[in-house]
C-alpha positions in Angstrom: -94.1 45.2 47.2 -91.0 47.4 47.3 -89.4 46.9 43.9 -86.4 45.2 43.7 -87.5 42.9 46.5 -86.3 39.1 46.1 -88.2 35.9 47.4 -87.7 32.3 47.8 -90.7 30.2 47.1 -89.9 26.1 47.6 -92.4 24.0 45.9 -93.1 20.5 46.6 -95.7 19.5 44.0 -97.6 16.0 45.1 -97.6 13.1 42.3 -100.3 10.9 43.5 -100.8 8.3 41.0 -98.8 5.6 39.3 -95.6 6.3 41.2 -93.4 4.1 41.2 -94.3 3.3 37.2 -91.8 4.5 34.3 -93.7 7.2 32.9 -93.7 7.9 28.9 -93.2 10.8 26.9 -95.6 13.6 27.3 -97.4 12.3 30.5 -98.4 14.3 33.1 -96.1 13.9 36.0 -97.5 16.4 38.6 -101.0 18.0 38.2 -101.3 21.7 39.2 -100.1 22.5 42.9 -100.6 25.3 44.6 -97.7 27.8 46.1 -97.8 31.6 47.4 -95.4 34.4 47.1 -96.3 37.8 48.3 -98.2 39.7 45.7 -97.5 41.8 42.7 -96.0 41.4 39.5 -92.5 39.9 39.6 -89.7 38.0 37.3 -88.7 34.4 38.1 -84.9 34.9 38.4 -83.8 31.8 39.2 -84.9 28.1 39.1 -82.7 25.1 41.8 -84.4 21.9 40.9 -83.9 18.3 43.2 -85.0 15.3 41.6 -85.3 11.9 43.8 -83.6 9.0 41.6 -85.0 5.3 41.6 -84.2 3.1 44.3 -82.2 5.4 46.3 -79.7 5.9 43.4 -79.1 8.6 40.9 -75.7 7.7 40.0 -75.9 7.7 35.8 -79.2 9.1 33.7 -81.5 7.5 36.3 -84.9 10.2 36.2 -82.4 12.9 34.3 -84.6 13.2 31.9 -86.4 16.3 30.7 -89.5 18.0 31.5 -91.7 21.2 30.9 -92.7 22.8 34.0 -95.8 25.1 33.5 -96.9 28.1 35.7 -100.8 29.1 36.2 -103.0 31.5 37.9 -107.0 31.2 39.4 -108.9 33.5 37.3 -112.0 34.7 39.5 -110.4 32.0 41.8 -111.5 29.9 40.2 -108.0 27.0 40.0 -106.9 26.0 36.1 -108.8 23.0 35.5 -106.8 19.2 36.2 -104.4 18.3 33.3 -105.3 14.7 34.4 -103.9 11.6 36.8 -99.8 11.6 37.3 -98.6 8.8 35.0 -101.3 9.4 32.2 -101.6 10.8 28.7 -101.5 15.3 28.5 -104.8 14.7 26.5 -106.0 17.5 24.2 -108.9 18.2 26.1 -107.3 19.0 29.1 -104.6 21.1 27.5 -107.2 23.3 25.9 -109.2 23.4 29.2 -106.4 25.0 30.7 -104.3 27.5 28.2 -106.1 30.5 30.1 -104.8 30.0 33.1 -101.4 29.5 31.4 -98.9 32.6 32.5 -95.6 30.3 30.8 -94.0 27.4 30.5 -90.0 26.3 31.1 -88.7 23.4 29.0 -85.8 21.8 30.9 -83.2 20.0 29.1 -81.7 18.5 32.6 -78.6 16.8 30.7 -77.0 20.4 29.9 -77.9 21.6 33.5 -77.2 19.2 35.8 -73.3 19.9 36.0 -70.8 17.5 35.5 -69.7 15.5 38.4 -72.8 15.6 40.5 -73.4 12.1 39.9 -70.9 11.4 42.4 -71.3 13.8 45.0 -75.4 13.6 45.4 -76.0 9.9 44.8 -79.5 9.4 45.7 -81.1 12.3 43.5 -79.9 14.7 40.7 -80.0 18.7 41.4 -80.6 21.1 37.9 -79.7 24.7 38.1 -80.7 27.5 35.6 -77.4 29.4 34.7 -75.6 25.4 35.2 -73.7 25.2 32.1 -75.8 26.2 29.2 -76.1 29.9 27.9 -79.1 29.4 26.7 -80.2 29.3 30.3 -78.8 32.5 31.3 -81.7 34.2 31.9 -85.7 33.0 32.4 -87.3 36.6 31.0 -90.4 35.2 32.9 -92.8 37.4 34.5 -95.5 36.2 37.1 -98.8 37.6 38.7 -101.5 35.6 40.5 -104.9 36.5 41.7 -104.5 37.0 46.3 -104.4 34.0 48.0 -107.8 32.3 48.1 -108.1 28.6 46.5 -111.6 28.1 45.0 -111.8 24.6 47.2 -111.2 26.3 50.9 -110.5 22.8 52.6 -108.0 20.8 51.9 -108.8 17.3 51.1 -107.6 15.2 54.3 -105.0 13.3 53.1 -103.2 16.3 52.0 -103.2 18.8 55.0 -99.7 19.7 55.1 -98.9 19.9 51.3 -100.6 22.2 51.0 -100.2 25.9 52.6 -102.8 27.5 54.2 -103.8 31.0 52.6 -101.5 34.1 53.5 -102.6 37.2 53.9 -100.5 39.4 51.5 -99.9 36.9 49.3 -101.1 35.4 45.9 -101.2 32.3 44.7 -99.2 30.7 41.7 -99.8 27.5 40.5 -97.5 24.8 39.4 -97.4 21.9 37.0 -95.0 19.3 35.5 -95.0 17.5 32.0 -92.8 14.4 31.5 -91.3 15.4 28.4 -89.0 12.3 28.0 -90.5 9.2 28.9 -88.9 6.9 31.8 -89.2 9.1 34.8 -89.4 6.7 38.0 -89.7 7.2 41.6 -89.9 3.6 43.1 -88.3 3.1 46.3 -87.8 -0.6 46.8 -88.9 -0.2 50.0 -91.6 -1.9 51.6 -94.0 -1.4 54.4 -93.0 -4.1 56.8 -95.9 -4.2 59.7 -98.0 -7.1 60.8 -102.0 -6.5 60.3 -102.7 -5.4 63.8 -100.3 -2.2 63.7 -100.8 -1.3 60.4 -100.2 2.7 60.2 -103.5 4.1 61.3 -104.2 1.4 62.8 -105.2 -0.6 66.3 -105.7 -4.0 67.2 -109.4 -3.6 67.6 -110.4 -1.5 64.4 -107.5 -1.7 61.7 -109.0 1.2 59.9 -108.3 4.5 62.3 -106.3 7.1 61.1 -103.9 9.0 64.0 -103.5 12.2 65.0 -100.4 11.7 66.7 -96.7 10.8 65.1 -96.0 7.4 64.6 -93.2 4.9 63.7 -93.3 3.0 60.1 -91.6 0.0 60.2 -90.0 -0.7 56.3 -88.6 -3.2 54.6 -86.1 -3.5 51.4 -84.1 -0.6 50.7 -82.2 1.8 53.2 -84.9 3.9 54.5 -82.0 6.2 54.8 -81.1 6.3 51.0 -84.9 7.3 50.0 -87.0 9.1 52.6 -85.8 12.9 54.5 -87.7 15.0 56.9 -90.1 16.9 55.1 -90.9 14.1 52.6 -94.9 13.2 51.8 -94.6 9.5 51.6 -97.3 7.1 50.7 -98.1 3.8 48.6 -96.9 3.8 45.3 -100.3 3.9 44.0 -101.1 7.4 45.6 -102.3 6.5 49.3 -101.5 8.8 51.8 -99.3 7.7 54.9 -97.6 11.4 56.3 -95.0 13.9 56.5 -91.5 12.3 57.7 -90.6 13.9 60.4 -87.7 11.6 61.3 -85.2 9.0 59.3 -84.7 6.6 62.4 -82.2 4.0 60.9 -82.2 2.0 57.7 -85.7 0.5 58.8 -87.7 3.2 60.2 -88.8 6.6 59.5 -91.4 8.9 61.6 -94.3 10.8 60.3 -96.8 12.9 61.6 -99.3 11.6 61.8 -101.3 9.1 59.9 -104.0 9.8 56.8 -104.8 7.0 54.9 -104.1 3.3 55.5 -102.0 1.7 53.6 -101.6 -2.0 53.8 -98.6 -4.7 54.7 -96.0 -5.1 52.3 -97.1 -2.3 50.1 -94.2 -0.1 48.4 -93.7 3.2 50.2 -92.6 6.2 48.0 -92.1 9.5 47.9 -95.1 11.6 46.7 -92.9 14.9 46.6 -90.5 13.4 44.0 -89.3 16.7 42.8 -88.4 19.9 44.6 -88.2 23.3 43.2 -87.2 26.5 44.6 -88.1 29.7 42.5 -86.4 32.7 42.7 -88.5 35.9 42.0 -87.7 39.6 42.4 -90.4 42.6 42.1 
């Protein structure tokens, strides 16, 4: 890598359990998710944080609450071992399991870097920024180096196919993870799944348990589809279920996804299972 090259890595990590359940302090809130940048040692320069508020609404201290992000690496690709379930306990175990594949960790007090005012221009989600307000935050003095890009599970489970990049050639992999430092992080929607048993997503009339392999149109119920969901979104049942990628906000009522992974079933809350996006930027 030429030095003094710069990247842009956007990370969606999935949180596939317990969703739309205020978490407590010290829970995990995303397990360790993949992402690639091209190889070679390099500095994280800059960290842009989104973070989906409750209900459509981030108006006040609604999910501004702070967390410790923490960066891995594969060692003989070999993945750092699960911190655990989204939603659950950091348990000492776990944390041990995993401090060699620890490169660093970020705390993020969001209060001093969300800057004043957003609360009224982005009212459906908060948006953090290292070098916001605080000085503290100037700089991240964070160096990074994975192993090249080769997961030690080479298929994706099903249900997430699209999360999840494939391998790039050039590339290493860095791996991502989130710890609910406060407690009372909360990503329900409000918003329902509203079709009848025979056209259930994934479903036909004849065997209600077929996934797609073709977009199709969720019918929703509740809040503004519009206020929650954008393209790009993994959206599922707030217990961790699978629907699809959005691929299109139709109206208050309706959004598109790719296709279909898991069933979910009537009347089941809908969420968002990429809650939180980050976007790293890294120089060599």
């Amino acid at each position: 890598m030429i030095r003094g090259t710069k990247h842009l890595a956007t990370v969606k990590p999935l949180m596939k359990d317990a969703i739309a359940t205020a978490t407590h302090a010290y829970d995990v809130l995303m397990d360790w998710h993949p992402f690639q940048i091209p190889r070679g040692g390099c500095r994280l320069k800059s960290l842009h944080a989104q973070i989906s508020g409750t209900q459509g609404v981030a108006t006040g201290p609604t999910n501004l609450l702070d967390m410790t992000i923490l960066f891995g690496r594969s060692i003989n690709g070999v993945a750092p071992p699960s911190l655990g379930a989204s939603n659950a306990a950091l348990t000492h175990i776990n944390n041990v399991a995993a401090r060699p594949h620890i490169m660093g960790q970020k705390y993020l007090d969001t209060s001093k870097l969300n800057e004043t005012g957003n609360h009224a221009l982005f009212l459906g989600y908060h948006m953090i920024d290292i070098n916001a307000v605080d000085a503290d935050y100037d700089e991240i003095a964070m160096f990074l180096e994975g192993e090249p890009s080769k997961y030690s599970f080479q298929s994706t489970p099903a249900e997430y196919v699209g999360s999840i990049e494939d391998t790039i050639t050039g590339y290493q992999t860095i791996w991502l993870a989130v710890v609910s430092t406060d407690g009372g992080f909360d990503f329900g929607t409000g918003c329902m799944l509203d079709m009848a048993a025979d056209s259930t997503p994934g479903s036909s009339e004849d065997d209600p348990t077929v996934v797609t392999t073709t977009p199709v149109d969720i019918g929703l119920s509740g809040t503004d589809a519009r206020l929650v969901f954008a393209v790009g979104d993994f959206i599922g049942s707030a217990a961790g279920v699978v629907i699809g990628k959005v691929t299109e906000v139709k109206g208050s009522s309706r959004v598109v996804v790719d296709y279909v992974r898991e069933v979910v079933a009537h009347d089941q809350e809908i969420v968002n299972m990429t809650p939180i996006t980050f976007n790293f930027g890294v120089e060599y």
